[in-house]
C-alpha positions in Angstrom: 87.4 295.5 267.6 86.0 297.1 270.5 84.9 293.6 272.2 88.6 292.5 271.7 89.8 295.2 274.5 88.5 293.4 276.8 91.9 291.8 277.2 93.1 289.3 279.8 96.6 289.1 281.2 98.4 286.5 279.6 101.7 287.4 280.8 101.9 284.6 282.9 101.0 281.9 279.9 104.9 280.6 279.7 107.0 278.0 280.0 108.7 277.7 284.0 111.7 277.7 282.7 111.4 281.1 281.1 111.5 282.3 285.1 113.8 280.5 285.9 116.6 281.7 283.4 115.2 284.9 283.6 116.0 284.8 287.2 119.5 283.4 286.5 121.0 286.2 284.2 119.6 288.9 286.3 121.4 287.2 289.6 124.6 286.6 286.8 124.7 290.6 286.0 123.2 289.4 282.7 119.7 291.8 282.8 121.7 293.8 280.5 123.4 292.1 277.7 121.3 291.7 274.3 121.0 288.6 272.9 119.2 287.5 268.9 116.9 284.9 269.0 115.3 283.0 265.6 112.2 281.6 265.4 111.6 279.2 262.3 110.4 275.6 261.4 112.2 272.6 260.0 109.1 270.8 258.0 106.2 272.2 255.8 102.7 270.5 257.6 101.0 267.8 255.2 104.0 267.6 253.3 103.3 270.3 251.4 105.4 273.1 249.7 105.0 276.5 252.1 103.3 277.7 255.0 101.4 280.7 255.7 103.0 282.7 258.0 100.4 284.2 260.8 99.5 285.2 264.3 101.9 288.6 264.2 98.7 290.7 264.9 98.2 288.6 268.4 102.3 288.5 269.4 102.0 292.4 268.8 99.3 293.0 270.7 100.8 290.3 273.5 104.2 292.4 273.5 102.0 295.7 274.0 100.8 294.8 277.0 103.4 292.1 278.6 103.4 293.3 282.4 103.6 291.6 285.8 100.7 292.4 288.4 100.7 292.2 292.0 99.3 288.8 292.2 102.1 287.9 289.6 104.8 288.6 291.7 103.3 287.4 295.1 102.8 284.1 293.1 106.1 284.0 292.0 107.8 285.1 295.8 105.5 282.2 297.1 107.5 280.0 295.1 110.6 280.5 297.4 113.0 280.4 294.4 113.4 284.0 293.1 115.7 286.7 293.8 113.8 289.7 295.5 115.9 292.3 292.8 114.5 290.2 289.9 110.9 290.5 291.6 110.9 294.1 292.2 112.4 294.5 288.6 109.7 292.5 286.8 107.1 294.5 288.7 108.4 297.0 286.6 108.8 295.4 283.5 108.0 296.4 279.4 109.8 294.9 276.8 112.8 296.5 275.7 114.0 294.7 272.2 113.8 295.1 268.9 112.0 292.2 266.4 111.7 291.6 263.2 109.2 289.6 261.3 107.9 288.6 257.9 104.2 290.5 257.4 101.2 288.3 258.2 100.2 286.1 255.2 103.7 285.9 253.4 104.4 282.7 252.1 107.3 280.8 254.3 109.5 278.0 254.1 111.7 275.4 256.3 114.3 277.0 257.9 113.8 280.8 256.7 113.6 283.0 260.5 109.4 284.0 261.0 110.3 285.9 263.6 113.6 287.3 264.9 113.9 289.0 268.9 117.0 291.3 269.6 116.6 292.1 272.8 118.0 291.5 276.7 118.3 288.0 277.4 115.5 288.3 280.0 112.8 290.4 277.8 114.1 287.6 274.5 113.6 284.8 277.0 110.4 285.8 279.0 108.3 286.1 275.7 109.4 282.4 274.1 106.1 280.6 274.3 103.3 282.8 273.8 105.2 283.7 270.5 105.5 280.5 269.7 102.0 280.3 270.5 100.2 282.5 268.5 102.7 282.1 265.1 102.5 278.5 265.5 98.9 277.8 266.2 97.5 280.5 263.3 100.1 279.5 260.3 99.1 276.2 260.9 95.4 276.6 260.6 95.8 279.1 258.0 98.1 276.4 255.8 95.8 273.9 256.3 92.7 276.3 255.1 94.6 277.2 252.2 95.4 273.8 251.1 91.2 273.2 251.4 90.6 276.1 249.7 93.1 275.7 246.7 90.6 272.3 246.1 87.7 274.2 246.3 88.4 276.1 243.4 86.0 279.0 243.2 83.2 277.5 245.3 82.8 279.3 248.7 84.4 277.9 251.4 82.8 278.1 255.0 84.4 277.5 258.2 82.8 275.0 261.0 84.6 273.7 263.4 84.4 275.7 266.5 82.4 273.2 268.3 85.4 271.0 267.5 88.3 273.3 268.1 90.7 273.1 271.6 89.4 275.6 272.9 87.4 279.2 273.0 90.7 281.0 271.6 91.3 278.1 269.0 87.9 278.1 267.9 88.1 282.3 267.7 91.9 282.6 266.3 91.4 279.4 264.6 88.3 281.2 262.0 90.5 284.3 261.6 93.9 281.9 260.0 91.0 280.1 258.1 90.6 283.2 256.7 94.1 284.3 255.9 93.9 280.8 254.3 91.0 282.0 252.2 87.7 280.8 254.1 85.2 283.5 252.8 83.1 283.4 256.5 82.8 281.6 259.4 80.0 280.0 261.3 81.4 281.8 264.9 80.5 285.0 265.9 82.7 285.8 267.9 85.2 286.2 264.6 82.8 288.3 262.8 82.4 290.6 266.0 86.6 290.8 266.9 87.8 290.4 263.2 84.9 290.9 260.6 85.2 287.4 259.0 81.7 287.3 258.0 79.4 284.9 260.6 76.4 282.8 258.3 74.7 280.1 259.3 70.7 279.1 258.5 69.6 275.6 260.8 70.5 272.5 262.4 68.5 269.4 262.1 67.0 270.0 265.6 65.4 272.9 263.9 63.5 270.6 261.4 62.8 267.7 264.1 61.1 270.8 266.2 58.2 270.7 263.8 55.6 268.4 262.8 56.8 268.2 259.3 60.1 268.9 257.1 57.3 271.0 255.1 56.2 273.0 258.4 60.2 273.6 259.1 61.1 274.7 255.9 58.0 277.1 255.4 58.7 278.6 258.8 62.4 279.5 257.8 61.4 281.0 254.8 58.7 283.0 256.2 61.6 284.6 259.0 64.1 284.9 255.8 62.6 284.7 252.4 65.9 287.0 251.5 68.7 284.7 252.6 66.8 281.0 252.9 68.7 277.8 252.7 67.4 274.7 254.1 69.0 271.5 255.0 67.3 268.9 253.6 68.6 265.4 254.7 67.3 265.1 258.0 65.3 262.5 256.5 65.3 261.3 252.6 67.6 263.9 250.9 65.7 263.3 247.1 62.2 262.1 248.3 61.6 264.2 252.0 64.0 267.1 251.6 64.6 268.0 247.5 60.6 267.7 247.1 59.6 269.7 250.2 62.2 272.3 249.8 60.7 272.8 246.1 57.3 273.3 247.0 58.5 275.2 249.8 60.2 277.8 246.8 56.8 277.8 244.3 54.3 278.0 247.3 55.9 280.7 249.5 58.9 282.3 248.4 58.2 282.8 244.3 54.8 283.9 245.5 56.2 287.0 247.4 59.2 287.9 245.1 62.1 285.7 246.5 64.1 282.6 245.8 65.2 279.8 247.2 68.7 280.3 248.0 70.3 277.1 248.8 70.4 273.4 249.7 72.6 272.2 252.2 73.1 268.0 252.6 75.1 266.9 255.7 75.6 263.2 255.1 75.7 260.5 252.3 77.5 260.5 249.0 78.0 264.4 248.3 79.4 263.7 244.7 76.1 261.5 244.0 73.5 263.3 245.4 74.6 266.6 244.5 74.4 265.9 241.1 70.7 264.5 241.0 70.0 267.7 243.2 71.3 269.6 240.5 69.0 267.6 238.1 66.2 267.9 240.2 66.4 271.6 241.3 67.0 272.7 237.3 64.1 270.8 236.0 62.0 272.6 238.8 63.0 275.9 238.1 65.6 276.6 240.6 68.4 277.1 238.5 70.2 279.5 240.6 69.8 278.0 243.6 72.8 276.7 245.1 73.8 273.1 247.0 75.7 273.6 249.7 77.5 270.7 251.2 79.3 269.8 254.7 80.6 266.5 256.3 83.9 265.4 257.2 85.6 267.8 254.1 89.0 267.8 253.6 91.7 268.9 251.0 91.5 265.0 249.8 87.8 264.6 249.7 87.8 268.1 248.1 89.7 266.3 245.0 87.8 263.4 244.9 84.5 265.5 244.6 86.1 267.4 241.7 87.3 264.3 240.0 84.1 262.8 239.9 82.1 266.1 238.8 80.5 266.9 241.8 77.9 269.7 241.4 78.6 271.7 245.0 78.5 275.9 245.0 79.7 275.7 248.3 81.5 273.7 251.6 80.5 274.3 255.1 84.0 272.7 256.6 84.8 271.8 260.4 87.5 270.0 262.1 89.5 268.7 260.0 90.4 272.2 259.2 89.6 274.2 262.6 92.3 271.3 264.0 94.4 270.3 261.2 93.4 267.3 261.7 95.8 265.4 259.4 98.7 266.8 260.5 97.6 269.1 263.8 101.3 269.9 265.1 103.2 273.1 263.7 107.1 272.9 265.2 108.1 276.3 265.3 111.2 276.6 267.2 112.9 279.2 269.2 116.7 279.4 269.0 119.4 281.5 270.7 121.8 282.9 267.2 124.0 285.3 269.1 124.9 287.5 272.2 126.1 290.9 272.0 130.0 291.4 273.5 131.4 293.7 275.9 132.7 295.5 272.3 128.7 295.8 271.0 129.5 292.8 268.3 127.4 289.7 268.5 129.3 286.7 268.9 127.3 283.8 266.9 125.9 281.2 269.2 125.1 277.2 267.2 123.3 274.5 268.4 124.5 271.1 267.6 122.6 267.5 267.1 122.6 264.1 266.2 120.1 264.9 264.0 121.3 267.2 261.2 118.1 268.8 260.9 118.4 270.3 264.0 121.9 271.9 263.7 120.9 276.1 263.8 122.0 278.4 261.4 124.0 280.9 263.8 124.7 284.6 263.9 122.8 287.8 263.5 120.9 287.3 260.0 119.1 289.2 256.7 116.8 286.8 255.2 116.5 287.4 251.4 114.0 285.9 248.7 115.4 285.0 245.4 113.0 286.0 242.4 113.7 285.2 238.6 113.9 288.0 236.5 112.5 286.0 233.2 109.6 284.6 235.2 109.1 286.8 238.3 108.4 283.6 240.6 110.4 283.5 243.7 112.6 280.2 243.6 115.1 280.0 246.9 115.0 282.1 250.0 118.9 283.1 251.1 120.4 283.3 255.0 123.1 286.0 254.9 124.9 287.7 257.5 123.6 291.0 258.7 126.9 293.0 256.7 126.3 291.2 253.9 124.2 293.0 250.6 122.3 290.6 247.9 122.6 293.7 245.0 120.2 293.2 242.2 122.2 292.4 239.1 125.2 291.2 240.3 125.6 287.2 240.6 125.8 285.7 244.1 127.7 282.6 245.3 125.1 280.3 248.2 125.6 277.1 249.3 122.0 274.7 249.7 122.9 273.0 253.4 121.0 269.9 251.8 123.2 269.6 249.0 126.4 271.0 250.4 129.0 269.8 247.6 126.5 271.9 244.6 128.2 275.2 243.9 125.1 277.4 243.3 125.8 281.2 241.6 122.4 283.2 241.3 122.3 284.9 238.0 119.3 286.8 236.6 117.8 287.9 239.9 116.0 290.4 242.0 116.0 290.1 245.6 113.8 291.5 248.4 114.0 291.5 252.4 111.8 289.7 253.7 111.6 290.6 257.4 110.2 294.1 258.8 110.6 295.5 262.0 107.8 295.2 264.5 109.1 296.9 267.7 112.0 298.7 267.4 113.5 298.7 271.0 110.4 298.4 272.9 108.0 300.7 270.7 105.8 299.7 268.0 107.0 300.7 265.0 104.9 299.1 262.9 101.0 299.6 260.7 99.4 296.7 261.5 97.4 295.5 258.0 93.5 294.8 258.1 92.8 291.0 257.8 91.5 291.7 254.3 94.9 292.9 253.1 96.5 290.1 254.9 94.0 288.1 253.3 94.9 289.6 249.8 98.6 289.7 250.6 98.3 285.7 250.4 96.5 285.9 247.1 98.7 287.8 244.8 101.5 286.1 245.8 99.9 282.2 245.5 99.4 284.2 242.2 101.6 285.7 241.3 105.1 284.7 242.8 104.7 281.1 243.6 105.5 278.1 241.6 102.4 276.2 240.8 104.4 273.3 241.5 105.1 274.1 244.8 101.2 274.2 245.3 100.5 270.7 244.7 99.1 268.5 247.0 101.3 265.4 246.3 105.0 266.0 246.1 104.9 269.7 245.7 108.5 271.2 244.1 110.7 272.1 247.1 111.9 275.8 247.6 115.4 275.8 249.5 116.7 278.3 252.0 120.4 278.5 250.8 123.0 280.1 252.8 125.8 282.7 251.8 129.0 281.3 251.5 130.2 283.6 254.7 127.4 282.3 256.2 128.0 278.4 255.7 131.3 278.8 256.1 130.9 280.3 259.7 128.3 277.3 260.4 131.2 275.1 259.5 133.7 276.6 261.5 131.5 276.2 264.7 130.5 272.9 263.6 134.6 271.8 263.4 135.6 274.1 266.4 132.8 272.3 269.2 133.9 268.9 267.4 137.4 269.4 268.1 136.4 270.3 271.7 
């Protein structure tokens, strides 16, 4: 991780309008007084039945080391719009709050609070987009990697797509959520050298067109790496250049000196077709154990198709329709004021109010609970209560679904767990970050071992509500009728 100390100020990466309301509750008398933010999403990507959470590791080591430098603030006076007090006190600044946070990896839902910020109004406000930054961008890849993966079954999956990613960070971030997902390496270094995701990779075409012949290219390779050689063989006839040259290239150089081919990789045509008369091909030659490794355009949906037609792939080298999301490449995580701390040290609960009912916040300081079944031990609702409130194991507890409002729902036969941590507890760290392996892991046993296989499908996956306590809808209501009546 040494390489990943190199770090570059990106206190500055935020929205203008952070500033400017920064500036306007220190100018108020405002600097002071503690406000709770939530940040949560209203729609799984994809349509599908959860997202994994992710990015926590980079918003920590953002908040570690938010500060203003000299050129900051001389930027900022040059703007002509700034109180000098709110200068000279950012020139000074570390953040103060408190958050809270599911751990990296947990399985999340519409609605349930990713990430909540105590803090004073300026610190909460100041930090809105690279935290939406990093939790969006990361649970979005490491979602979509998941859903590939899922497809892929046991067969490794690689990740591609840096050439195709926005960006050097998207490309480096982007492996590491791919990951989390359940990627088992990466083509980019860079995420093998920061992160450990492990960085393979054998030729391009350009490395076969260098040579006089396919044969010339392939003997080459193995001659570097008898140990670890695969070849691509479709850079001109997949069964009658590449299968037959990479065969002899196995009996004539690597059986003779104690190794075996490895693996096969095709990059274009029909993968389900031709990797089954590869299969053929490489078994009735003697490579039984060598593998056939596929890439191309691979998605979650040509993943099914492959298996439905009895593809014979060990393995899928998979770029930007995962490194981008490409089917759905927007992840809405939203960041929205819940409360502000009175004169008396209450908070007072704060709602935001739309046409669209969807967009109506769930206000007040919050616990975020997740429901599990005692006779099956799968999770099946997540619960909003208010911070006083307890969910105790064994006694029932009344919620109301906001989607289905007029349902009276008791929870019977439960245990319940909190689901948020804290991170920083009024400015310090308080918190072990885990490896990526146990992140990795942590999505595992859960996908395992606590969610609904329905919920997994593709198509039409079962839908897992975030209810509210009745104190809690009831609250949202009185808000809701007090502004109408206004």
């Amino acid at each position: 991780m040494n390489a990943e100390n190199n770090k570059r100020n990106l206190s500055m990466l935020m929205d203008f309008y952070e500033l400017t309301m920064a500036n306007g509750y220190y100018v108020k008398g405002f600097k002071d007084r503690w406000v709770v933010f939530d940040m949560f999403y209203r729609s799984n990507p994809d349509n599908g039945g959860f997202v994994i959470s992710a990015g926590l590791e980079q918003l920590i080591d953002y908040i570690e080391n938010l500060s203003f430098t000299e050129e900051d603030i001389a930027y900022l006076r040059s703007r002509s719009m700034f109180d000098e007090g709110f200068l000279n006190y950012l020139s000074d600044f570390h953040f103060r709050g408190t958050i809270e946070a599911v751990p990296e990896g947990t399985i999340v839902y519409p609605y349930m609070p990713i990430v909540t910020v105590t803090a004073p109004a300026i610190d909460a406000q100041l930090i809105e987009t690279m935290l939406l930054l990093t939790i969006n961008h990361q649970s979005l890849i490491a979602t979509k990697a998941n859903r590939i993966c899922r497809q892929a079954g046991t067969s490794l999956v690689m990740e591609f797509g840096a050439r195709r990613a926005q960006g050097p960070d998207a490309a480096i971030l982007g492996a590491r959520a791919c990951y989390i997902g359940g990627a088992g390496a990466t083509a980019t270094v860079a995420a093998d050298q920061l992160y450990g995701v492990k960085a393979v990779g054998t030729m391009a075409h350009s490395w076969v067109q260098f040579f006089d012949s396919e044969y010339e290219a392939f003997k080459a390779y193995a001659e570097i790496y008898p140990g670890d050689c695969t070849l691509l063989i479709d850079t001109y006839d997949i069964m009658n250049s590449g299968a037959v040259n990479a065969v002899r290239v196995a009996k004539e150089v690597l059986e003779p000196a104690g190794y075996r081919l490895k693996g096969v990789r095709i990059d274009s045509g029909d993968l389900a077709y031709f990797s089954k008369k590869l299969r053929k091909y490489l078994d009735d030659n003697g490579c039984e154990d060598c593998i056939i490794v596929v890439s191309n355009s691979i998605d979650e949906w040509l993943l099914s198709s492959l298996n439905m037609q009895g593809a014979k792939i060990n393995s899928y080298g998979v770029g930007e329709r995962m490194i981008t999301a490409k089917s759905d490449p927007v992840f809405g995580g939203v960041y929205k004021l819940a409360a502000v701390r009175q004169d008396d040290g209450t908070f007072a609960p704060r709602i935001k109010i739309s046409e669209n009912p969807e967009k109506i916040t769930n206000p007040g300081k919050k616990t975020l609970w997740r429901i599990y079944s005692n006779v099956t031990g799968y999770g099946y609702c997540d619960v909003l209560t208010l911070d006083d409130e307890l969910i105790v194991d064994g006694e029932d507890f009344e919620v109301k679904c906001p989607e289905k409002p007029w349902k009276d729902i008791t929870l019977t036969d439960f245990h319940a767990e909190k689901l948020m941590v804290t991170i920083f507890d009024e400015g310090k760290l308080v918190y072990k970050k885990p490896t990526l392996n146990e992140i990795r892991e942590h999505v595992k046993k859960q996908l395992n071992e606590t969610v609904w296989i329905e919920e997994q499908r593709l198509q039409n996956p079962h839908i897992h509500y975030t209810d509210l306590s009745v104190k809690l809808f009831n609250l949202k209501e009185s808000l809701l009728e007090s502004n109408h009546k206004e």
